[in-house]
ZADO-1210 file (C-alpha; in nm, 4 decimals, padded with zeros to 6 digits):
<atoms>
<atom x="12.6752" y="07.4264" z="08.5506" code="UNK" pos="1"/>
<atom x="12.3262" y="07.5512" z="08.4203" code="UNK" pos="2"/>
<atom x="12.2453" y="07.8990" z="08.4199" code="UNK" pos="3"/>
<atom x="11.9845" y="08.0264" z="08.6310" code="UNK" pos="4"/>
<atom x="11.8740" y="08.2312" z="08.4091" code="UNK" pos="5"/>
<atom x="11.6636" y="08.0288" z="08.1098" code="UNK" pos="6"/>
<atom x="11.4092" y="08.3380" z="08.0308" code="UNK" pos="7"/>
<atom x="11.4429" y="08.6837" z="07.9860" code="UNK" pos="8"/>
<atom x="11.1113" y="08.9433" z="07.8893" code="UNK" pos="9"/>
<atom x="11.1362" y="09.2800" z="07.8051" code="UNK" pos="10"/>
<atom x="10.8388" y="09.5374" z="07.8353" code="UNK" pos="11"/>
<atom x="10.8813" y="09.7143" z="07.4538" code="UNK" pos="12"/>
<atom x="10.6892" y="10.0403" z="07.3678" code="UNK" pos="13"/>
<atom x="10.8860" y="10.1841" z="07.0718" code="UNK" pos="14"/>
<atom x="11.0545" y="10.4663" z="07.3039" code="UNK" pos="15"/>
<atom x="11.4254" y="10.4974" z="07.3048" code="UNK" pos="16"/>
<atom x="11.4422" y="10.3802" z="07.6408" code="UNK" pos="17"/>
<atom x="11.2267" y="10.0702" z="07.5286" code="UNK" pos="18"/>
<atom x="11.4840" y="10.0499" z="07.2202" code="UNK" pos="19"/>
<atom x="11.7952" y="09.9976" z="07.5346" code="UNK" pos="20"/>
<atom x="11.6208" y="09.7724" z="07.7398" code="UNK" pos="21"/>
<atom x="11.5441" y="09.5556" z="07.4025" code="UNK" pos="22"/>
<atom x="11.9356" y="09.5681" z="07.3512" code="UNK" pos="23"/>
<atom x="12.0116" y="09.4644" z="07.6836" code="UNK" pos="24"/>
<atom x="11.7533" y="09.2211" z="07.7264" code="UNK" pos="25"/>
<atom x="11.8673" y="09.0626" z="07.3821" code="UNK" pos="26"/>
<atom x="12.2132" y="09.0603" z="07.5578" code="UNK" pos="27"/>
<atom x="12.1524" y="08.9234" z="07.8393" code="UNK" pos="28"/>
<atom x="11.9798" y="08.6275" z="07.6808" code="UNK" pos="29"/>
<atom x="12.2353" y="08.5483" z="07.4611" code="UNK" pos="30"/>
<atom x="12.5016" y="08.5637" z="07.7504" code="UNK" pos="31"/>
<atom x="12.2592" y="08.3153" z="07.9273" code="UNK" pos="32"/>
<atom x="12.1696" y="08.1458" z="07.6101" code="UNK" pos="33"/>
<atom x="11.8068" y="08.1909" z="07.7308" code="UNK" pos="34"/>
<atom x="11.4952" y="08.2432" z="07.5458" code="UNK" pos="35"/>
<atom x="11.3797" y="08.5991" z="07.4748" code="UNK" pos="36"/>
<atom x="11.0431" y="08.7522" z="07.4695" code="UNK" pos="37"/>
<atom x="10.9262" y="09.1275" z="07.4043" code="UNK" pos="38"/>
<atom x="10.6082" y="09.2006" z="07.5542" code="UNK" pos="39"/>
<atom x="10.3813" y="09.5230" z="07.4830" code="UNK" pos="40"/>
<atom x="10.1161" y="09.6318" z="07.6880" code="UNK" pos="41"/>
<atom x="09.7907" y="09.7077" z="07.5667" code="UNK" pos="42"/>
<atom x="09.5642" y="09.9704" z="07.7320" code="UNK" pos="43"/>
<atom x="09.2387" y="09.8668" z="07.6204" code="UNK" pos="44"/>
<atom x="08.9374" y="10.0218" z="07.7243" code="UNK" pos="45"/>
<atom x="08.7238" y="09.8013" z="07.9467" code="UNK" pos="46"/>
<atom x="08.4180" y="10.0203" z="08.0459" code="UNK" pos="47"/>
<atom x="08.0615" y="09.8502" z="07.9968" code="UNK" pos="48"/>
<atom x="07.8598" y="10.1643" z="07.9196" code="UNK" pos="49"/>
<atom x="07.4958" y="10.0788" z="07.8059" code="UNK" pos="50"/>
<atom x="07.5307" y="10.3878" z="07.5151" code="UNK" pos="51"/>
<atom x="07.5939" y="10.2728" z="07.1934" code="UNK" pos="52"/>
<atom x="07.8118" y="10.5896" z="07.0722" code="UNK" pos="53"/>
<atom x="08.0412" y="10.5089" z="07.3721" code="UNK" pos="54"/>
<atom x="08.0133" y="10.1320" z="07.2497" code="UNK" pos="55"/>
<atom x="08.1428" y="10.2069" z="06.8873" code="UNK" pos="56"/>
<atom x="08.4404" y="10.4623" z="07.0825" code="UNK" pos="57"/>
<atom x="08.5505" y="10.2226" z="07.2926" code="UNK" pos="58"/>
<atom x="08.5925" y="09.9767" z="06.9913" code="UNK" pos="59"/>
<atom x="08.7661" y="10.1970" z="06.8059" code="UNK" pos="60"/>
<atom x="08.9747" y="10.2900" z="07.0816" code="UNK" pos="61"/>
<atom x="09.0991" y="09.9372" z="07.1071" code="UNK" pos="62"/>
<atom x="09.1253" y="09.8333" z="06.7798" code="UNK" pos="63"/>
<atom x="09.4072" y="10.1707" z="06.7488" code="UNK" pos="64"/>
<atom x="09.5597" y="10.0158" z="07.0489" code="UNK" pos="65"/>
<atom x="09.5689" y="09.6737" z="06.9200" code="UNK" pos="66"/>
<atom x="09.7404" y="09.8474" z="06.5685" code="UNK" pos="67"/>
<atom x="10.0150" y="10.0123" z="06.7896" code="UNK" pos="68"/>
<atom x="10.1327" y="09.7446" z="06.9971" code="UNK" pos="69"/>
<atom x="10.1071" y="09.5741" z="06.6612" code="UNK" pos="70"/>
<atom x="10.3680" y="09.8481" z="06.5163" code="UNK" pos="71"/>
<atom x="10.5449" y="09.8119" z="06.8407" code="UNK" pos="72"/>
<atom x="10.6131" y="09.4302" z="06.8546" code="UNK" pos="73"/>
<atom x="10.7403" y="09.5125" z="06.4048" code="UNK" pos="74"/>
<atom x="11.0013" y="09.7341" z="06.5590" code="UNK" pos="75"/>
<atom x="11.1109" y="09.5086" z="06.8057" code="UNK" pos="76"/>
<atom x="11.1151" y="09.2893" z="06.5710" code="UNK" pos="77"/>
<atom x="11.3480" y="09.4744" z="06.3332" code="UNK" pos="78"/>
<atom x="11.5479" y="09.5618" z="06.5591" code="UNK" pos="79"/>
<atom x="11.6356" y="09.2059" z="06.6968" code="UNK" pos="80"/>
<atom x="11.7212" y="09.0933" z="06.3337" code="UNK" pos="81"/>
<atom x="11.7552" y="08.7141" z="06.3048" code="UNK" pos="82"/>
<atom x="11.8335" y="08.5283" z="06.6403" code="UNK" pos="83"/>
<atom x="11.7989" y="08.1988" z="06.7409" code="UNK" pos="84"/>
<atom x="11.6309" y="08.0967" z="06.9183" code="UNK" pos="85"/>
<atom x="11.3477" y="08.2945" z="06.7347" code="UNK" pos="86"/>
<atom x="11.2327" y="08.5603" z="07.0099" code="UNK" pos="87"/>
<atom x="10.8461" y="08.5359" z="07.1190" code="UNK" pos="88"/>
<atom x="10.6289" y="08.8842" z="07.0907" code="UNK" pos="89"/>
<atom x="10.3413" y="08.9394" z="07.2893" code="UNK" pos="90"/>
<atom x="10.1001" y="09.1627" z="07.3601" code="UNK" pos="91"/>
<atom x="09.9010" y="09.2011" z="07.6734" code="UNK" pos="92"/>
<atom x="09.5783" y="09.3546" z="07.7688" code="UNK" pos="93"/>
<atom x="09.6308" y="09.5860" z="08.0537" code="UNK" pos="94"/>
<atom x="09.8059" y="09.9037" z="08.2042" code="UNK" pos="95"/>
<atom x="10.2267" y="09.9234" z="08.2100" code="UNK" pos="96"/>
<atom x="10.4674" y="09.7535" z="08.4218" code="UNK" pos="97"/>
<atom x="10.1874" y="09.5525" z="08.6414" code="UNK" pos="98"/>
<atom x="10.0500" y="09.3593" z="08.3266" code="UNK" pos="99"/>
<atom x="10.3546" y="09.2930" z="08.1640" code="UNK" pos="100"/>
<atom x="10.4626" y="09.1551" z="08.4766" code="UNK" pos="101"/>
<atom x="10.1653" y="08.9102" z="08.5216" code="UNK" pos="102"/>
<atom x="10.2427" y="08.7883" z="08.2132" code="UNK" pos="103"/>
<atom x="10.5654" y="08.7478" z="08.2507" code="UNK" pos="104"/>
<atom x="10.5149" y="08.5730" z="08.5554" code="UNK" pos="105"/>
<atom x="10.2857" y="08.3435" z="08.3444" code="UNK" pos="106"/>
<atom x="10.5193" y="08.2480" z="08.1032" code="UNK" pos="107"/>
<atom x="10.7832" y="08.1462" z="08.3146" code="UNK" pos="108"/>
<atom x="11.0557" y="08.4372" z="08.2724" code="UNK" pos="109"/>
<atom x="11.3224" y="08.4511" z="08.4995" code="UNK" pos="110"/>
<atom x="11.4402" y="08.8356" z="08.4448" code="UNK" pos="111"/>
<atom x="11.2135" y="09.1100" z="08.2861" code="UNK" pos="112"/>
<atom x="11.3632" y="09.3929" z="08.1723" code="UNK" pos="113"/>
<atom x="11.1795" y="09.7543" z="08.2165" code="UNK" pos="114"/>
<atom x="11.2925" y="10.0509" z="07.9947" code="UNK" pos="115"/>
<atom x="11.3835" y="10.3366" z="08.2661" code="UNK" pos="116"/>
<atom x="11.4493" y="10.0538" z="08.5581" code="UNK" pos="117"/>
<atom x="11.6344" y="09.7824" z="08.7522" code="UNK" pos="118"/>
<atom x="11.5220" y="09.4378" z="08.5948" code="UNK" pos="119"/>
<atom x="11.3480" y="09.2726" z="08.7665" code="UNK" pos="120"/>
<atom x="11.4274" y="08.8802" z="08.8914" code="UNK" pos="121"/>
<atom x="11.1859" y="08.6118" z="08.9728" code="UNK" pos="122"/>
<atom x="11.3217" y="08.5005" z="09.2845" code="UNK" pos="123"/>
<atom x="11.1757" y="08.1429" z="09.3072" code="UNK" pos="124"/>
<atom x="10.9071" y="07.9781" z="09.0850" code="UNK" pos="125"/>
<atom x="10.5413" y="08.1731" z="09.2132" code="UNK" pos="126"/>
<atom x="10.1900" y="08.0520" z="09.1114" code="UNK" pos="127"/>
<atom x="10.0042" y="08.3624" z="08.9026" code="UNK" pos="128"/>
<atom x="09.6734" y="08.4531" z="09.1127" code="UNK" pos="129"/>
<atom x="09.5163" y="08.6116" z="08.7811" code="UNK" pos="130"/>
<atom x="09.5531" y="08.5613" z="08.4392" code="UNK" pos="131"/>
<atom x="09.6753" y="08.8174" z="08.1907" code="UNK" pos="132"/>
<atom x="09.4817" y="08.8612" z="07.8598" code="UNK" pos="133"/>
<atom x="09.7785" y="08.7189" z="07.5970" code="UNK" pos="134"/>
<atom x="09.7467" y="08.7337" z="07.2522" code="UNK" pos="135"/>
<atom x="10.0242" y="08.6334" z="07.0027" code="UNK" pos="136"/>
<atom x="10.0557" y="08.9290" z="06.7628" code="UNK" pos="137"/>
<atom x="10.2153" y="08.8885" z="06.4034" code="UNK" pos="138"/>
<atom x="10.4566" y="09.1628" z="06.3865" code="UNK" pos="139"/>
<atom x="10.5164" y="09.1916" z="06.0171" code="UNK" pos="140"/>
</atoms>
């Protein structure tokens, strides 16, 4: 008999509650023998101001964003050690739980783990309505 559960996500932000769901997430998947990913959220700034101070802030502003999810996804990293299969890391463009669950309704997860909450399941395969900016982030 298959498992139903091929998939598992995790929403990672470095906190210690972050740090338990990774462990359980990681623990689930190898139980299931599923495929794990750790996704960050991003909070980018996405205000079209004509003024080019606020321009160059804004820029900035992301760019640190993009550098902590990209210290994030390292710790996840190091913390997960060597598995196989090799865990995916993602981050996404957008505001907590809501954007990390777009995407991981985009990539197919069947169970997303939350730090600080009940996981949450995919109940039956649903078609996204929007898509999630993803980017692949090297977490070295």
């Amino acid at each position: 008999m298959t498992s139903p559960v091929h998939h598992v996500a995790v929403m990672f932000d470095a906190s210690a509650a972050a740090e338990r769901a990774l462990r359980e997430a990681a623990s689930i998947a190898d139980e299931h023998d599923a495929h794990l990913t750790v996704i960050s959220a991003v909070p980018h700034d996405r205000r079209r101001i004509g003024c080019a101070i606020c321009s160059v802030r804004r820029t900035s502003w992301n760019r640190a964003m993009d550098e902590v999810a990209r210290a994030d996804l390292a710790k996840a990293r190091a913390l997960l050690g060597g598995r196989e299969p090799e865990p995916r890391f993602h981050a996404v463009s957008g505001r907590g739980v809501s954007a990390v669950r777009q995407a991981a309704l985009e990539l197919g997860c069947h169970l997303l783990v939350v730090p600080g909450r009940r996981f949450w399941r995919r109940p039956k395969p649903l078609r996204p309505t929007a898509a999630a900016e993803m980017r692949d982030v090297e977490a070295s």
